[in-house]
N, C-alpha and C positions, 0 to 999 in steps of 0.2 A: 760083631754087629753086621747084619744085611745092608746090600746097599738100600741108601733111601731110608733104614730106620733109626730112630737116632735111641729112643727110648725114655729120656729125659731132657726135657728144655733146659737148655743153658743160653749163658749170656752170648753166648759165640753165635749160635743157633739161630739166636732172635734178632743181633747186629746184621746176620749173612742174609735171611729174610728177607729184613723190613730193607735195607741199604741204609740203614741208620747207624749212627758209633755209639750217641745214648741213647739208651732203653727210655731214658723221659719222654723223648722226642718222639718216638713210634706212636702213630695213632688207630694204623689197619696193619692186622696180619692175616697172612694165610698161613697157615701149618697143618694145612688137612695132608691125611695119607704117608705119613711121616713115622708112621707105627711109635707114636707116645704115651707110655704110659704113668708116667710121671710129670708134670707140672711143673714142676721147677722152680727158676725164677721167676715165672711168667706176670708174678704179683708186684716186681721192679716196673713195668711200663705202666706207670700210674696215668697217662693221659689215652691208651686206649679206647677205643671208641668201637672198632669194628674187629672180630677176633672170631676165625672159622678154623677150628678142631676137628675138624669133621671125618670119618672113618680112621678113627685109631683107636686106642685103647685104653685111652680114659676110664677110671673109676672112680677117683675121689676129687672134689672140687673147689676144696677148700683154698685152694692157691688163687682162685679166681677173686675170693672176697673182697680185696683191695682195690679189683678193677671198677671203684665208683663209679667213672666215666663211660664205661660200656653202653651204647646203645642196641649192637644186632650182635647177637653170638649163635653160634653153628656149633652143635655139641652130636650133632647127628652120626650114626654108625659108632658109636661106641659102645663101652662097657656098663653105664651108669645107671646105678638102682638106687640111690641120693642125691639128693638135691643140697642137700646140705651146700653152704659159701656162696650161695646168691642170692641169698634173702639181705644181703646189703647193696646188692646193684640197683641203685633206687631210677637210675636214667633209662633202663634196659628198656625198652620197646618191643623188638622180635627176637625169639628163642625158637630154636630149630632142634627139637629133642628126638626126632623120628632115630627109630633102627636104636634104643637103648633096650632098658632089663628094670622099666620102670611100672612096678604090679599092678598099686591100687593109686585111687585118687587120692587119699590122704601122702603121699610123696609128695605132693603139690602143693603142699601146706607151706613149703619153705620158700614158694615165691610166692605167697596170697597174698603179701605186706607191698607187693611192689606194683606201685599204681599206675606207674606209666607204662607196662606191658601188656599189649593188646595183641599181639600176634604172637601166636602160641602152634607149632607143629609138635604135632607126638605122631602123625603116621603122613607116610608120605606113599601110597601107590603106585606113584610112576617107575621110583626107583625100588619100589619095595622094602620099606622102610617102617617098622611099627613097634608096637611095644606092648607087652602082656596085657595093659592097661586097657588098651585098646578092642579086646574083645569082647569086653560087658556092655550087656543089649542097652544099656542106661550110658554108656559112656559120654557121650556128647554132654547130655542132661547134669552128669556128677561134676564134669569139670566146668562147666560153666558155672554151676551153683559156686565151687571153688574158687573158681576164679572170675567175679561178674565184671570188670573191666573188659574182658579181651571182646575184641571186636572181630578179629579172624582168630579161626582153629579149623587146621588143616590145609589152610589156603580156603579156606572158604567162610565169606560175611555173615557174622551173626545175627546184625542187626544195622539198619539203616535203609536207603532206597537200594542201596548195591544189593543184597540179600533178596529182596524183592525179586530185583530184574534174575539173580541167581538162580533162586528158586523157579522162576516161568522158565531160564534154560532148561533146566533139568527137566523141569517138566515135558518140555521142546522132545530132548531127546530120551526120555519115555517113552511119548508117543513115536517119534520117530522107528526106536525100536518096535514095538509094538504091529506097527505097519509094515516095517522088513521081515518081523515073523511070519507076520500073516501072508506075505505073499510071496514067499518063499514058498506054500502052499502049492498058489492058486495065482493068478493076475488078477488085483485088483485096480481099476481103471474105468472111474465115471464114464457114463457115456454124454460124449459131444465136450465140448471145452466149458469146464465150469474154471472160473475166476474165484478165488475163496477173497481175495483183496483186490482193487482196482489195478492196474502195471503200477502208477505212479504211486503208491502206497509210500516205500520207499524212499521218494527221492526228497531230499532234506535242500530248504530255502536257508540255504549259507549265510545269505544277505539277511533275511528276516533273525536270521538268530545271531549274528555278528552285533548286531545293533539291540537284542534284548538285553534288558538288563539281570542283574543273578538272579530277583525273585521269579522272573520270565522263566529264565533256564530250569527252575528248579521246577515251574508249575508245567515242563515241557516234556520233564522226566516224568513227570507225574501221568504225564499222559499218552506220554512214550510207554509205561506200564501197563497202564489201561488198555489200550490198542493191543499192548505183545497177551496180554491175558484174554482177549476177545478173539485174538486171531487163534489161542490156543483151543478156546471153547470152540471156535466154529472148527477145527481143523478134528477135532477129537469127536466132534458131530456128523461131519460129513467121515472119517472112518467107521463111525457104527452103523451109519447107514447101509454102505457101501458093502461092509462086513454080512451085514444083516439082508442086503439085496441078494447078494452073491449067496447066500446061504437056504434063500427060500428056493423049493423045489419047481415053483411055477412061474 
């Protein structure tokens, strides 16, 4: 055995971990990078709550079923082309499935029963994390349909005011982009100091919103929106201008 890989969880393994003597008692484990392909006992710690797997060699996940109590599990970098044994984690919340061997949306059939999971990973870019699944031009669309609970996939809000403000980022750096292309060219550069927002645009009355109440706050976001989607239009108007000034011959 390599250092560092154990291959199969045991009860020794999961004692040396957690610094627990009963496996009842354990409620968070890490056993990422452990090179595990086997499972083991790991269905003994019935009061588990937090449980990260993460880059090893998992395939099959049946040993996990027992784990009712599960609310975030990290199943990320591994071997796993079924889902099978977690269609009874009825507590689960977030599932981190990036960097698996998982094809089509129908795999996802064996969590569609669990209602309380809304945060759902199957690709992660940063670390370069994905899964076959992942490359149908429809995939966002297929797995939502499968699963209409989830509120995040990907790290990113499906639905709600966060998704909103999400969506205007993106958009943000769209344009952003789009402006470093273009003047990577050429310098583009209004002439004379244009103001697209006042200076104080920005600066947020601490006092005034300390003292609003939640439906205040929410109608604040609302307008927090408003504002980021108006500065977007003017900011994407004054580039085609500018684009389009810079472009005429006379």
């Amino acid at each position: 055995m390599a250092n560092g890989e154990y291959g199969t969880i045991t009860k020794q393994l999961l004692k040396c971990k957690s610094g627990e003597f009963d496996l009842e008692s354990i409620q968070s484990l890490n056993l990422n990078k452990l090179g595990i392909k086997d499972l083991g006992c790991i269905g003994e710690c019935s009061v588990l709550e937090s449980l990260d797997l993460s880059q090893n060699n998992a395939t099959r996940l049946y040993a996990l079923s027992s784990l009712t109590n599960l609310v975030y599990l990290n199943l990320s970098g591994n071997s796993i082309s079924s889902l099978e044994g977690l269609q009874a984690l009825d507590n689960l919340v977030k599932l981190n499935l990036a960097g698996n061997l998982i094809n089509g949306v129908d795999t996802l059939r064996s969590i569609s029963c669990l209602e309380n999971l809304t945060n759902l990973r199957l690709q992660d870019k940063i670390q370069d994390l994905t899964n076959p699944l992942c490359n149908g031009t429809s995939y966002k669309a297929d797995v939502t349909e499968m699963l209409p609970n989830l509120i995040v996939l990907d790290g990113e809000r499906l639905s709600g005011k966060g998704s909103d403000l999400f969506k205007i980022y993106q958009d943000m750096d769209k344009h952003i982009d789009k402006s470093k292309s273009y003047s990577s060219g050429s310098t583009l550069e209004p002439s004379g100091n244009v103001d697209w927002v006042p200076s104080d645009y920005w600066k947020l009355d601490t006092k005034e919103f300390t003292q609003s109440s939640l439906a205040d706050a929410e109608q604040q976001l609302e307008s927090l929106l408003t504002s980021c989607q108006t500065v977007l239009d003017e900011s994407d108007a004054h580039i085609s201008d500018l684009i389009r000034d810079d472009g005429d011959p006379t």
